[in-house]
N, C-alpha and C positions, 0 to 999 in steps of 0.2 A: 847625380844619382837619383837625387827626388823626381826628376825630368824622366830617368826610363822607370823608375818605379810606378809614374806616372799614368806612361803609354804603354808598359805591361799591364797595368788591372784593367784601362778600356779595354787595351784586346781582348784579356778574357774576357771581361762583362759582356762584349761586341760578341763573342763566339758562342755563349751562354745565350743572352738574349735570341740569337741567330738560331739557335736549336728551339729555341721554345716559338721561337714564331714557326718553324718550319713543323715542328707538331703539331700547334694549333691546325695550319692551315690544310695540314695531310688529314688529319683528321675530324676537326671541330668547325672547319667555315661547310656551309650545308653545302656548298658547288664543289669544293675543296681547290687544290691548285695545285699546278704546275710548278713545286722548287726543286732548284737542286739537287737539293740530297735525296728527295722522293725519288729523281732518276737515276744517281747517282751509287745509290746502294743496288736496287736490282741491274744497274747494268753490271755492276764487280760481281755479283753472285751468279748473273748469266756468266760471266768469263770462267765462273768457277766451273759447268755447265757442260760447257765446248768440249770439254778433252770425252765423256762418256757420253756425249752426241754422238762426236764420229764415231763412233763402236754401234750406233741404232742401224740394226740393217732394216728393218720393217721401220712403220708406223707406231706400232703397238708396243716395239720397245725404246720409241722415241716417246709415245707416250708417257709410258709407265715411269723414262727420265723426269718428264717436265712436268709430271702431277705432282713433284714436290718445287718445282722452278717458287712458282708463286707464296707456296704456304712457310717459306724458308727466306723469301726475300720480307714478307711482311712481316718475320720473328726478328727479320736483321735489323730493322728501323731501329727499334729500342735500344737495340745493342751501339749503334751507332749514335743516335743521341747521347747515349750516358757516355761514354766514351770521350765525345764533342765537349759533355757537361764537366765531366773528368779534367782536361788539361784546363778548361775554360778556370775553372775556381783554382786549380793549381797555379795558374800565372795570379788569380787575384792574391791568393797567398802569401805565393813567394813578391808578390809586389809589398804587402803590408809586414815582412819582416821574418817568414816562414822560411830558413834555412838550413842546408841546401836542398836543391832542387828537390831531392828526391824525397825530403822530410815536408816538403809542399806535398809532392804527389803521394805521397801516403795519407798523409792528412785528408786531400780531398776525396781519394780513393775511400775513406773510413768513413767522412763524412755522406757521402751519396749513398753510399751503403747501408750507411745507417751503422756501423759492426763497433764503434766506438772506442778502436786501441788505440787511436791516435790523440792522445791528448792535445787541449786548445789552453793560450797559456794567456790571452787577453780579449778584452772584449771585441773587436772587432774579428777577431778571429771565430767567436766564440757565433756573432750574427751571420759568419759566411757559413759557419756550419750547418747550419739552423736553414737556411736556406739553401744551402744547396742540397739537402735530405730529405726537404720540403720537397723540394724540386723531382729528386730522381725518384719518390713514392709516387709524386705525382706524373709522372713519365709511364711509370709500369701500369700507373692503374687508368691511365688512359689507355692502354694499346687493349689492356682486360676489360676495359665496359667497353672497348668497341669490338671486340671481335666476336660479340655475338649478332653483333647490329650487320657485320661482314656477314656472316655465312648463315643470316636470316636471309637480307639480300639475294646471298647465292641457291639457297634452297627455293626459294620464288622463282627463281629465273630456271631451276630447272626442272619446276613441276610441268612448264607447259612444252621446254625442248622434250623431254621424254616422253608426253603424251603426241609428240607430234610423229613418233615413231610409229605409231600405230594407222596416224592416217597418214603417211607419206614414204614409207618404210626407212629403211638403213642402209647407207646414208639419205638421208631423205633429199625428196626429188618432188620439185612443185610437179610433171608431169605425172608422177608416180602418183601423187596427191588426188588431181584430177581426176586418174584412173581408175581409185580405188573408191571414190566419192561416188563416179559415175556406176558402176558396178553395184554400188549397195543403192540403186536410183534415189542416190539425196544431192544431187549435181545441182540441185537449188536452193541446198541447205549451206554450201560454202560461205555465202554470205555471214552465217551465226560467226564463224571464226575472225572475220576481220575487227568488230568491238572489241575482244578478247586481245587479239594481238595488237590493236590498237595502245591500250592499255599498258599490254608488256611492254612498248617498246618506250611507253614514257617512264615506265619504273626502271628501264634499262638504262635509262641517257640519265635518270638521277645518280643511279646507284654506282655505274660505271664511273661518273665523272668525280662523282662523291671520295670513294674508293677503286683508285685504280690500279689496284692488286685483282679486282673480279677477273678485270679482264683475262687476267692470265687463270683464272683458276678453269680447270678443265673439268667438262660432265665427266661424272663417274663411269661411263661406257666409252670404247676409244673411239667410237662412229659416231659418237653424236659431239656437238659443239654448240653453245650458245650462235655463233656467227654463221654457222651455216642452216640454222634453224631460222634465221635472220632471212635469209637470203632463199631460202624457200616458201615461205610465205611472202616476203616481197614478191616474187617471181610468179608466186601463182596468183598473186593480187593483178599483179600485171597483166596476166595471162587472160584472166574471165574477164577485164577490162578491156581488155584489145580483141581478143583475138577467140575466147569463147562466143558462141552465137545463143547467147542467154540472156534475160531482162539487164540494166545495167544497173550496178548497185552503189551508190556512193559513199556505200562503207567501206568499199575497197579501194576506191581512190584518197580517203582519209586515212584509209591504215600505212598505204605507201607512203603518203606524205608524212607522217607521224616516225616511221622506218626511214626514210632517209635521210629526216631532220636530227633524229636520234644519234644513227652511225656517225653521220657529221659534227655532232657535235662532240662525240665519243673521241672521235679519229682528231679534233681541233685541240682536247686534251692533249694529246702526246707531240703536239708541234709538226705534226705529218701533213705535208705539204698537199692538197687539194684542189680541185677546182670548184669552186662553192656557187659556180652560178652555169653550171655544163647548158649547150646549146646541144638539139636534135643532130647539129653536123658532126660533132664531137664524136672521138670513136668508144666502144666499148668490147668489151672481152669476149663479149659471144658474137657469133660471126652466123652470117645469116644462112651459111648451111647447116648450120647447128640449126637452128632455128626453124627451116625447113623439116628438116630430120625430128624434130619433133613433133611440129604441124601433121606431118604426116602420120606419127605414130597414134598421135590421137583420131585421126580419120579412120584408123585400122579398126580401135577399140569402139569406132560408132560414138565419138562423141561428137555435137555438133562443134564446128567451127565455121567466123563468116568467111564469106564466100570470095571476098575481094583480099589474096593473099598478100599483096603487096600494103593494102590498106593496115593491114591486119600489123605489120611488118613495121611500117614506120608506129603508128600507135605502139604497140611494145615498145618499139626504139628510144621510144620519148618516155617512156615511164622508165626504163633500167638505165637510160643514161643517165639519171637524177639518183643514182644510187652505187653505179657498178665500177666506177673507181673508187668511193670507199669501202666497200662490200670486200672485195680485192685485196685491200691493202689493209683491212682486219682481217682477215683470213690468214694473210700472213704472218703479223702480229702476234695474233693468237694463235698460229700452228695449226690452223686448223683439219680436220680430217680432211682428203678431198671426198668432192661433192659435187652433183651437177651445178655447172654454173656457176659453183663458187669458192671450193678448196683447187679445186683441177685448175681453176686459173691464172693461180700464181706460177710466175716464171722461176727457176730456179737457178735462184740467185743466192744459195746458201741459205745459214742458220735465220731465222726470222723474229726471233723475240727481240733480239739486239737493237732492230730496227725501231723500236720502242720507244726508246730511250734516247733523245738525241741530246749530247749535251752541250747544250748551249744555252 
């Protein structure tokens, strides 16, 4: 008997400690991590999900499902830790003489609670209480000092997607970008923007990896998306680098770099399988009559472009291939709106947050 009373309270302790490491590190290691139960709760709450998915016949009302996806799986954490923290001090419990079972689970249930009807009738009982109420205050009031440090994060990240609506319209479109640059003659003012998104995309790859509930949380308008705002500025960095006929700026090839190093690192969070080192032979999702069909459009509008189209053609090639299989595969992720060159690319293959979460 002393033998299972023994290897009942490791368990618990094992289960206890196991929650609190997996808090710290969801929330207090600055990179934060990749455990279990971080993917483990939003993938049972995406199942919850699925049944009023299939009823979204637009966008807009798959939206309006999945702008609670994220703000309901990061309320579940705590819930599930306590719960974890729950049977954990019940097995310590019932290990040190708390009988029966259920006169454990009340106890710890009162204990974490803090609510005190469950009286403690020795000292050892009396140090599990003490700590495990210690513990589950200290649960709650970590999820509440950070969730304004979350949706500081998210309020950053979408001062500049919504300003980008203005110069690239809705859904926004790097040619769209171009077009409307060119039209107000500041087509050699583009460069001001690469610093700037430069910048975002290093606060993006902190905060996303930091906290990866961002990633699911959705801009307040159903056209716009952190990830396709990603991917129109990539694309038009690309663009005045290859294939405009304008001075060449090497803040635009710093801010792709910065953008592709970010997604990847983002996309390396959730265990999504990549290719982290793509060669120019490697394929990507836009296909060069697309590409064509753009070239031309900007010829129509009198922008210049160089003259050597095929030249023009691999240079792009070589910048989006260093991006456009993760660009892609957050898009999906994130559900994002489609977009030129970057919601419209995903295949359809079904519900896409799932994909998230792999558990292993």
């Amino acid at each position: 008997m002393i033998i299972v009373n023994s290897l009942t309270f490791l368990a618990g302790l094992w289960v206890v400690l196991a929650t609190l490491l997996s808090a710290v590190r969801s929330f207090i290691l600055p990179h934060g991590a990749n455990v279990l139960l971080a993917r483990l709760v939003p993938w049972l709450v995406y199942k919850c999900f699925a049944l009023p998915l299939r009823w979204a016949e637009t966008y807009r009302d798959r939206d309006r499902i999945m702008a609670l996806y994220a703000p309901i799986s990061l309320l579940m954490m705590p819930i599930a830790w306590m719960t974890l923290v729950t049977f954990g001090f019940m097995a310590m419990f019932w290990a040190i003489g708390v009988r029966p079972l259920s006169a454990a689970f009340l106890l710890s249930g009162s204990s974490l609670l803090t609510l005190g009807f469950a009286p403690v009738n020795s000292l050892p009982q009396t140090i599990l209480a003490f700590a495990e109420a210690t513990l589950g205050l200290g649960l709650l009031a970590l999820l509440i000092a950070y969730l304004p440090t979350i949706y500081g994060a998210f309020s950053r990240r979408e001062v500049l997607v919504a300003q980008l609506d203005v110069r690239a319209g809705t859904p926004p479109s790097a040619i769209e970008m171009i077009e409307r640059f060119h039209r107000l003659q500041r087509l050699d003012h583009l460069g001001d923007l690469w610093p700037v998104w430069e910048n975002w995309f290093g606060e993006l790859e902190e905060s996303h990896t930091s906290f990866a509930a961002l990633v699911y949380f959705r801009s307040p308008r159903p056209e716009t998306s952190w990830i396709t705002a990603a991917g129109t500025i990539l694309d038009c960095a690309a663009l005045c680098a290859s294939v405009l006929d304008i001075p060449h700026d090497v803040n635009a090839d710093l801010c792709i770099r910065a953008g592709y190093l970010s997604l990847r690192n983002i996309i390396s969070f959730f265990n999504i399988p990549f290719n982290p080192d793509p060669d120019i032979g490697d394929p990507i999702s836009v296909t060069r009559a697309e590409f064509d069909a753009a070239c031309e459009h900007l010829i129509e509008q009198g922008i210049p472009i160089k003259p050597d189209r095929e030249q023009a053609w691999l240079d792009w090639y070589g910048w989006r291939v260093n991006y456009d299989d993760v660009l892609v595969k957050l898009a999906r992720i994130a559900d994002a709106p489609p977009a030129m060159w970057t919601g419209d690319r995903r295949p359809p293959l079904g519900p896409p947050a799932i994909k998230a979460f792999q558990l292993r």
